[in-house]
N, C-alpha and C positions, 0 to 999 in steps of 0.2 A: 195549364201552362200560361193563358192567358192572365190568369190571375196574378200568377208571379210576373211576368213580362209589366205589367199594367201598376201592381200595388208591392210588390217584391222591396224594391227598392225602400220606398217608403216604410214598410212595415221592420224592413231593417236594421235600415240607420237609425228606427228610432227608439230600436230598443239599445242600441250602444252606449257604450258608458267610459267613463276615464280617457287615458289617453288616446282610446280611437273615438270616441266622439269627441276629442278636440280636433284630431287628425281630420274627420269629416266636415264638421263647421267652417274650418279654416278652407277645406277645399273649393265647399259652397261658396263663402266668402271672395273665391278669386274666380269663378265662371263669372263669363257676362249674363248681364242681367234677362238678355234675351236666346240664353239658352233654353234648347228643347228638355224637356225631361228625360232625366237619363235610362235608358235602358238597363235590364238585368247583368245580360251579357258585360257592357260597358261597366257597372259595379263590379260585376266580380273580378274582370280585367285588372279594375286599378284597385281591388284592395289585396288580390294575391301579388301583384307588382311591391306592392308597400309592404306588405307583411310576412308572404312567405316566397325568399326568393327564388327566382328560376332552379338553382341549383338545386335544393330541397324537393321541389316539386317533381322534377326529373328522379329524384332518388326514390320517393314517395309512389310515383308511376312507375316504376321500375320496382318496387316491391309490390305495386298490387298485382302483376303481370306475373308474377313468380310466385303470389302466394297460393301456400298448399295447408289443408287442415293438418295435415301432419297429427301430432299430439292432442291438438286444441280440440275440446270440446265444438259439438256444431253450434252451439251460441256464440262463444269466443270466437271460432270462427266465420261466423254471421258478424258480429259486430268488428272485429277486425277487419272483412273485407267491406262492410260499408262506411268504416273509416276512410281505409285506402281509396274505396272507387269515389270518391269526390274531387280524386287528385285525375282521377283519368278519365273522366269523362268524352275527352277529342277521340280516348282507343277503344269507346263502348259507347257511344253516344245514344245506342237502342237500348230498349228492357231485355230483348231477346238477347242482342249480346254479350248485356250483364248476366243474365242465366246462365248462357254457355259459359262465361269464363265464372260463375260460382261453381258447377255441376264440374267443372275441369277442376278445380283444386279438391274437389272430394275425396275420400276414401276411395281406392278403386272400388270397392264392393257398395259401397253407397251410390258411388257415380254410374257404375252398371243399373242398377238399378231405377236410376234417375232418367234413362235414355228415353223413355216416349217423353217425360215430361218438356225433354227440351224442344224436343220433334215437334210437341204438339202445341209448341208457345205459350206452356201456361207461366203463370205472371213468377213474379219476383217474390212478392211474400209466401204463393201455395207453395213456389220451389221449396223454400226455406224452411216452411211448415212439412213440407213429407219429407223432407229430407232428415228431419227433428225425428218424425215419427219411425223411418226407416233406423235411425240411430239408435231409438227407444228399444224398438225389436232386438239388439242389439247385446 
């Protein structure tokens, strides 16, 4: 985390291109010139302000909160709820919490299955990984 706190920023803006890296330059442009370097928090602040507004965001958190595998394959699955939890990060701010709330939209017979994993705080990708595998068996 330090890395992104410290170089995030930087490594960011500077792969931007067209109209958001005009959008950036220009904002450079009006900080005074003895501002501190901006933190990560404080970018993503102001470029979900500019880009995707509150109300979207609000819908976006409120769909990762409801989503359920339902139909979707466990990949589609996996990448539609790591689309979503970007938007929710203040309702899951832990790894563990993000477990819990993947292992909660499972299969019931997938998610039975998943219960010492959450118990025992294994990470986010092995989740994704046995939960692929318990699929496979499937």
């Amino acid at each position: 985390m330090r890395i992104l706190e410290s170089h995030g920023v930087d490594f960011t803006t500077f792969q931007l291109e067209g109209g958001v890296h005009r959008w950036w330059q220009s904002y450079l442009l009006g900080r005074p010139a003895d501002s501190p370097p901006m933190t990560w928090g404080q970018f993503t602040r102001l470029f979900l302000d500019r880009y995707i507004p509150p109300s979207q965001r609000e819908e976006l958190r409120f769909q990762f909160e409801q989503i359920q595998q339902g139909q979707m394959s466990m990949t589609d699955y996996e990448t539609r709820f790591s689309e979503l939890s970007r938007h929710a990060l203040m309702i899951f701010p832990t790894e563990a919490e993000r477990v819990r709330r993947f292992v909660a939209g499972l299969h019931s017979g997938i998610q039975t299955s998943m219960a010492g994993e959450v118990e025992m705080g294994t990470s986010y990708q092995l989740v994704v990984e046995i939960a692929r595998r318990i699929e496979g068996y499937r």
